[in-house]
C-alpha positions as CSV (number, residue, x, y, z in Angstrom):
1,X,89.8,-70.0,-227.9
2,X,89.4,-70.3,-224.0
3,X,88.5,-73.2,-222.2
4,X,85.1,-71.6,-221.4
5,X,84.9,-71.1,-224.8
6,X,85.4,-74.9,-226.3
7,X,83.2,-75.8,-223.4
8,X,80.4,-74.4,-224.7
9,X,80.7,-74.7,-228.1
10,X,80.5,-78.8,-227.1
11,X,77.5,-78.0,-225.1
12,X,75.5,-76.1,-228.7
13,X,76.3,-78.7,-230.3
14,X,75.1,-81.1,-228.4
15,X,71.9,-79.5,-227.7
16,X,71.5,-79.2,-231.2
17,X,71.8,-82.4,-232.3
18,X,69.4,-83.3,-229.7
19,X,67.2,-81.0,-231.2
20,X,67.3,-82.4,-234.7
21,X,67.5,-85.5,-232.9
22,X,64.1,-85.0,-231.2
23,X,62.2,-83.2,-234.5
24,X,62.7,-86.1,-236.4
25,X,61.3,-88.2,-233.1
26,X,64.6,-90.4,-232.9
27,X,65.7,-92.1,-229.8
28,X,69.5,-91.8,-229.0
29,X,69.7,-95.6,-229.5
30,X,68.1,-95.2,-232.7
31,X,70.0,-92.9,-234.0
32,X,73.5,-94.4,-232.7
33,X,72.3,-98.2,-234.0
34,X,71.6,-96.3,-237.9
35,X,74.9,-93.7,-237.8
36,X,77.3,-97.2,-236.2
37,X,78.3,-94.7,-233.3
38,X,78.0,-96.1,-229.9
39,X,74.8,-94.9,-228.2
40,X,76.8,-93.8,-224.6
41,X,79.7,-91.7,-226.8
42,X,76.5,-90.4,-228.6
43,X,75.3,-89.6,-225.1
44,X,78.1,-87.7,-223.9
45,X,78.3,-85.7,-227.2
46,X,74.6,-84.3,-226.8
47,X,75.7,-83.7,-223.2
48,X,78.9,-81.2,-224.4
49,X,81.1,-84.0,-223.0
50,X,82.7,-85.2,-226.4
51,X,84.3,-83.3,-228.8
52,X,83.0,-85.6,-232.0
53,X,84.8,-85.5,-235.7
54,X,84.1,-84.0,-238.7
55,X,83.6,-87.4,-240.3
56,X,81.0,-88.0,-237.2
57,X,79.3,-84.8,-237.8
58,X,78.6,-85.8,-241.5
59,X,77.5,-89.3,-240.6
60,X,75.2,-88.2,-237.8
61,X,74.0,-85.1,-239.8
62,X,73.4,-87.9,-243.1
63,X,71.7,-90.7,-240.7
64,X,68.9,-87.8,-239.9
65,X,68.7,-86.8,-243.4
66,X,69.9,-82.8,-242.7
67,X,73.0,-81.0,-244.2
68,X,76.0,-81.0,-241.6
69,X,75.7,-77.2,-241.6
70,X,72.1,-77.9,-239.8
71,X,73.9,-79.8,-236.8
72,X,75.9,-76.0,-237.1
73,X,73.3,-73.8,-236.4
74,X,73.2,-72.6,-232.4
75,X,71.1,-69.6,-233.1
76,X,68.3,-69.6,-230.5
77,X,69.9,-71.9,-228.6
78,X,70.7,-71.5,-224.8
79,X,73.0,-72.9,-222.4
């Protein structure tokens, strides 16, 4: 997988979860204060600056009540 190609992978995902994020009407601080991950690395995930964890991914995706596969789904989405 190319650079390019990790880049924006990060970048769906974090538009995702700010997507689910903002359907359920959470605030980043919100949702980092229920999941226990720190509201700025939550920050730089939804901006396609982290590359978060599997176990991260499962706690984020359970803290907003979805299946982790949800968090997964980038059709639709554009960069």
């Amino acid at each position: 997988m190319s650079e390019e190609a990790v880049r924006d992978v990060l970048k769906l995902f974090g538009k995702r979860l700010a997507q689910v994020r903002g359907r359920e009407k959470w605030s980043q601080e919100r949702l980092a204060l229920e999941s226990g991950i720190a509201r700025s690395y939550l920050s730089g995930v939804e901006r396609g600056q982290r590359n978060t964890s599997l176990i991260n991914i499962c706690r984020l995706a359970d803290t907003l009540k979805v299946q982790p596969g949800e968090l997964l789904e980038f059709a639709g989405i554009v960069l």
